[in-house]
C-alpha positions, 0 to 999 in steps of 0.5 A: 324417908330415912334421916342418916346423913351420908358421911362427908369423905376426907382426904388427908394428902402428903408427900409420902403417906408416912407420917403426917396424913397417917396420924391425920387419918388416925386421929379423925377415925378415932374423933369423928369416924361417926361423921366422916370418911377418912382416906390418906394418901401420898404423892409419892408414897413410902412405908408406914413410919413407926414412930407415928404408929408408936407415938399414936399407940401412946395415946390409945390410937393404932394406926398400925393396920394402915398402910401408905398408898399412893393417891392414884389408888383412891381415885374412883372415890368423890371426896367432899374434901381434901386436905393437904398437910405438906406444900408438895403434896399441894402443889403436885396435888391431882385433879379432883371433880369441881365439888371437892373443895381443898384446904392446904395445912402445911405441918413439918415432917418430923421424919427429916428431923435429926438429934438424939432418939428423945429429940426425934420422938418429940418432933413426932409427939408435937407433931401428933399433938398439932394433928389432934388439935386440926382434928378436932377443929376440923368440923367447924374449919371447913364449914367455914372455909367452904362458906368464904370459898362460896362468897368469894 
C-alpha cells in the first residue's frame, strides 16, 4: 500500500487571467508545488501582463511560460478548491462539481492603476507581496474555511 498523498488541485480565477491568478499560480508552484496543483484561469482572458512576469522574476519566480486562458479550458479538471481574487470572477464564476469548495480573496488589479511607470510597478509589486502572503497562508485557510463550511 502506497502512502503518496494525491495533490489537492487549486484554481486561481480572475477576470482576465492576466495578472492577479497568474502571480497567484506562480507563487504557489514555487511554495507549495510539493503539495498542490496549480491552474488559473480567467472569465474573460487577455494576455499575460509583463509587469507581473517582470516583478515575479525580481524575485526569483518566472511566470514567463505561462499564458491566459479561459476557465472552459480547464473544465474536465475536478478541482478540491477554487479561489477567486476578483468580485467578477466570483460572480461570473462557473458551475463546479458539489466537492469543489470556493473561497472569494477579492485583491485590486494593479493593471487599471494609473500614475508614473515607478507608481504602477509599485501597485504590481504590492500586489505581488499580498499574493505571497495568501500563499503561504493558504494551507492552514482552507482547512479551516473547509472545517466551518462543514459545520455550518
Amino acid at each position: 500500500m502506497s502512502d503518496i498523498k494525491e495533490k489537492i488541485k487549486v484554481l486561481f480565477l480572475c477576470t482576465g487571467n492576466s495578472c492577479r491568478s497568474q502571480i497567484a499560480e506562480g507563487w504557489a508552484k514555487h511554495l507549495k508545488g510539493h503539495i498542490m496543483d496549480v491552474y488559473s484561469a480567467g472569465v474573460a482572458p487577455g494576455n499575460l501582463n509583463q509587469m507581473a512576469v517582470k516583478v515575479m522574476a525580481e524575485v526569483g519566480v518566472d511566470i514567463s511560460k505561462q499564458r491566459a486562458k479561459h476557465v472552459d479550458e480547464l473544465k474536465n479538471i475536478n478541482f478540491d478548491y477554487v479561489v477567486t481574487l476578483c468580485d467578477n470572477a466570483r460572480e461570473n464564476c462557473p458551475i463546479f462539481p458539489r466537492k469543489t469548495k470556493h473561497f472569494h480573496r477579492p485583491f485590486e488589479d494593479p493593471t487599471f492603476m494609473s500614475g508614473t511607470e515607478k507608481q504602477i510597478k509599485a501597485s504590481f509589486v504590492k500586489l505581488r507581496d499580498q499574493l505571497k502572503t495568501l500563499i503561504e497562508q493558504l494551507s492552514q485557510i482552507l482547512e479551516k474555511e473547509s472545517t466551518e463550511q462543514n459545520e455550518t
